[in-house]
N, C-alpha and C positions, 0 to 999 in steps of 0.2 A: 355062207350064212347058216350051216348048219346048227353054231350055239346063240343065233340071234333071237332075239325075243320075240320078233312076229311069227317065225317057225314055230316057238314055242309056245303060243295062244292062238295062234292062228285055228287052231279044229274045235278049241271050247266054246262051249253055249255062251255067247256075248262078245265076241269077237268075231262076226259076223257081219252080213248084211243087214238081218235082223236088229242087232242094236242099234243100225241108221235108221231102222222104222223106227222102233222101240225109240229113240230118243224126241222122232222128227213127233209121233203119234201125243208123247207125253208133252210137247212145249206146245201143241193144237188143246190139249188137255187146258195146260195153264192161260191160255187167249177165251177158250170156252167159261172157266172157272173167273174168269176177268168178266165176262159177260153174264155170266149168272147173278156175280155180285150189282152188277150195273144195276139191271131186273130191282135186286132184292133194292137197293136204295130206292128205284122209284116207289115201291110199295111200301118201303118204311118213312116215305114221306106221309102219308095219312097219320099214323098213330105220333109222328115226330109233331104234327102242328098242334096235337090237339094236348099236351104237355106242357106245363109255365116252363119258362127260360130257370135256368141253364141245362133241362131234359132236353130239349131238340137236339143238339149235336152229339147227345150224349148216345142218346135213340138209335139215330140215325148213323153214328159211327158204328154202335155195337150190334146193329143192323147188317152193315154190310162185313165187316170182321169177322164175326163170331158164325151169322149165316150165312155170306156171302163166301168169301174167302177159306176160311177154315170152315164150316160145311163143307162146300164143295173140295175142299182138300181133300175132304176123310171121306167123304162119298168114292171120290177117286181110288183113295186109298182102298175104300173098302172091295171097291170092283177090282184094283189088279189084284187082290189078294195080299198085300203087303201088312207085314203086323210092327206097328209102333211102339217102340219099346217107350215105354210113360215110368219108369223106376228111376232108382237114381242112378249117378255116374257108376259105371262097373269099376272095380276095386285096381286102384294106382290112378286115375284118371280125374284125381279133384283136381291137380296143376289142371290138366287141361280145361276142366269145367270151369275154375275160374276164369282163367281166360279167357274163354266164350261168351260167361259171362258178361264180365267185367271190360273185355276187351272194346264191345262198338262205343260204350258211353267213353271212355278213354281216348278212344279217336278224337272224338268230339270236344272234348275236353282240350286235347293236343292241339286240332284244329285250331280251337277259338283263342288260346294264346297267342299261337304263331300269327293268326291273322288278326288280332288287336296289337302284337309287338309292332307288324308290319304299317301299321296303320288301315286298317281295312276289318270294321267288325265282324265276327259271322255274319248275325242279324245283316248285315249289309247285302254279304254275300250269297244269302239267302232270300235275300229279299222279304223278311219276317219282321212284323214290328211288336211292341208289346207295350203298352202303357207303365211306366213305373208306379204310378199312381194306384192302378188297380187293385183292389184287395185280392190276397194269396185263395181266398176260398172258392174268391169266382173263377179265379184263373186255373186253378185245380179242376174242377167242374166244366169250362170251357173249350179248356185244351189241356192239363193234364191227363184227364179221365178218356175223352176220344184219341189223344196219342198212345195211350197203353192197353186198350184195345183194338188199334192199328197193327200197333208191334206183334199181338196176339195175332192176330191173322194171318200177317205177314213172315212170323214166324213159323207158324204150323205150316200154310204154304212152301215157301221157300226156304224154310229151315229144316227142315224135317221133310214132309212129303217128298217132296222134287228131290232130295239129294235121298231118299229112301228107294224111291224108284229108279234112276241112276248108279245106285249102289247093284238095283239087282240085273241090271242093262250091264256095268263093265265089271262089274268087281269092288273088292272095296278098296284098293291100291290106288284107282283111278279116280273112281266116284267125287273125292271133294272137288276137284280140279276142274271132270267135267260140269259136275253139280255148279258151279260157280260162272262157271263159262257162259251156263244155259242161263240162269239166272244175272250175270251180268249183261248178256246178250239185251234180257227183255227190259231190263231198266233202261240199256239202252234206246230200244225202240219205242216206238212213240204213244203205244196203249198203255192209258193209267191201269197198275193192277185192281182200283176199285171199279174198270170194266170203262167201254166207252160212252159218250154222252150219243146219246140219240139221234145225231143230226145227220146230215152229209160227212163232215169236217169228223167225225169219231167212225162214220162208216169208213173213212179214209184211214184213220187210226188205225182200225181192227184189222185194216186190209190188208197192210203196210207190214204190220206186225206179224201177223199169220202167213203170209206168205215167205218175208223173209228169213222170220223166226224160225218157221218150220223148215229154211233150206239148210241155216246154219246149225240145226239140229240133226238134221242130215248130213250135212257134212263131217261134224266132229265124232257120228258114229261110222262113217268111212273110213275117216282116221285112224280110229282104234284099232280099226281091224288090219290094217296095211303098214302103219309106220311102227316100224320096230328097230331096238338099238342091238349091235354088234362090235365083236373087238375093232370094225372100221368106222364105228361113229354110228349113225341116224337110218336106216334106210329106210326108202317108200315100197310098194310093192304096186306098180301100177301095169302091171300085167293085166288084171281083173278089173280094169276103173273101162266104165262105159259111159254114153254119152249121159245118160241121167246122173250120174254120180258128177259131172264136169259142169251140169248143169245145177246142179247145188253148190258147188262150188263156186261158181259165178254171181248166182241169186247174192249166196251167203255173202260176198263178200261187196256184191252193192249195198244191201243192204247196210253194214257195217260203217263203210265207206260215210254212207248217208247220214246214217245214225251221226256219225263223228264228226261230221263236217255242221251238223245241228248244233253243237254245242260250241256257241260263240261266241261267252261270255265266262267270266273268272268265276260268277258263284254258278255256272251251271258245270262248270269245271267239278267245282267243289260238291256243289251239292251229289251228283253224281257219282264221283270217285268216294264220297263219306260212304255213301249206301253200298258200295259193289262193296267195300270191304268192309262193312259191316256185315252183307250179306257171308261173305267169303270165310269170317271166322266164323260167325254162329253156323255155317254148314263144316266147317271143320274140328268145330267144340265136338258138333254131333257124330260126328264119325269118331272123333275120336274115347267119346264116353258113353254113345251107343245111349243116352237119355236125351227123349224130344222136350226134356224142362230146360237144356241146356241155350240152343238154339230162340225158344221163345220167350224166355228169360232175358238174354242178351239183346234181344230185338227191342223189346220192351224198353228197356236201359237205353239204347239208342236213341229211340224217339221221344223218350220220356227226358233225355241228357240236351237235347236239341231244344226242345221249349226250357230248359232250364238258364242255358248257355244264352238266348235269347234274352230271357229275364233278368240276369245277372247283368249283362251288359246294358240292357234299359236303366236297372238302377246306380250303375255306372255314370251312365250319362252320356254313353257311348254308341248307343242303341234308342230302341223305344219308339215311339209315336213323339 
């Protein structure tokens, strides 16, 4: 194994035990950051009631997004010390940018053909209605406006932040993959990123998540450090694996296990799998154009192409209330 590749990272800063913390400590970041946005929703309920219709949602989304969410992002950011690059795509990387861009709303797009040719609306499979009826300026105002300050949040978060601080845990070789991983992980699990509901049933939420969140964060920075490729293929290095590392292993993969088995139905299939790979190109746009407009841009489009796709098919007749 002397020209295999975990010999040959194996002594650099990030291929370590350290990047098992370093990744386990940042997805406890993103459950905390979930939790503060919770917070800021209940308190943006005062100023949301006291606004004529169609301000409340409007309030109240860009409430939890803008301070919840992305706040707490760049707060994070700003304690590890991580500097956001906010310029444009660096020079040969507009293919890419577009993509990023343009790529999640196109999913979506793709999606809703294939699943009206099938017989099966989005809208269906989302479980999302829309009145065709409705005028365009309320529905703009309703839900256009709160989905594209969703996107925002959700972009700065997990489009940038999370694969920023990942970047500086493996490398930047690695980072989209893992960045995706971690990020698909928590879509999986059962805490909404705008934080959980107050009760029992969200303490169970955050518990669920934080714990196994944090093992499978754990374990994929074990990974890094141990499995390496050679002219014989794959190898592991488990010479070094002790019982905590075994036991992230395990967590990780009830967890996952459970996560999977929760999803029981064709539009939680779908809804699911739209968002992980939409997550998964706008953290791959960013890596690869090194601009955090690219990532929150394409988010934006995402969510903004989803209530559209909805509406399209309402006036179909296909969809709708």
């Amino acid at each position: 194994m002397s020209n295999s590749r975990w010999l040959a990272t194996r002594g650099r800063a990030g291929f370590d035990d350290a990047t098992a913390t370093g990744l386990a400590a940042l997805f406890a970041a993103v459950v905390g950051i979930s939790v503060w946005s919770a917070a800021i929703a209940r308190v943006a309920r005062v100023p949301a009631g006291a606004v004529p219709r169609p301000w409340p949602l409007v309030v109240s989304t860009g409430a939890v997004s803008l301070l919840g969410l992305a706040g707490g992002a760049l707060a994070y950011a700003r304690y590890r010390g991580l500097t956001i690059p906010t310029g444009l795509p660096r020079e040969g990387s507009w293919p890419a940018a577009g993509a990023g861009v343009v790529g999640p709303a196109v999913l979506v797009a793709a999606t809703t053909v294939a699943g009206n040719a099938a017989g099966t609306p989005l809208s269906s499979l989302l479980n999302r209605a829309v009145s065709p009826d409705a005028p365009v300026t309320l529905l703009v105002w309703s839900t256009g406006l709160p989905s594209a300050l969703l996107g925002v949040g959700i972009g700065v978060l997990f489009g940038v932040v999370v694969p920023e601080r990942v970047r500086a845990l493996v490398g930047s070789g690695d980072a989209p993959v893992v960045a995706t991983l971690l990020v698909g992980a928590f879509r999986l699990l059962p805490l909404d990123p705008a934080g959980p509901q107050f009760t029992a049933g969200g303490a169970v939420e955050f518990g669920a998540t934080l714990v196994f969140g944090v093992a499978l964060a754990a374990s994929v920075g074990v990974l890094c450090g141990r499995v390496g490729t050679d002219a014989g293929g794959v190898s592991l290095d488990t010479d070094t694996l002790g019982v905590a590392h075994l036991l992230a292993f395990v967590l990780s993969a009830v967890g996952l296990v459970g996560a999977a088995t929760g999803l029981t139905t064709p539009g939680e299939l779908v809804d699911t799998g739209l968002w992980v790979a939409a997550l998964g190109l706008a953290i791959v746009g960013y890596e690869r154009t090194r601009s955090a407009w690219v990532p929150v841009l394409g988010l934006v489009g995402f969510a903004l192409a989803l209530d559209v796709a909805v509406y399209l098919e309402a006036l179909a007749g296909v969809g709708g209330l």
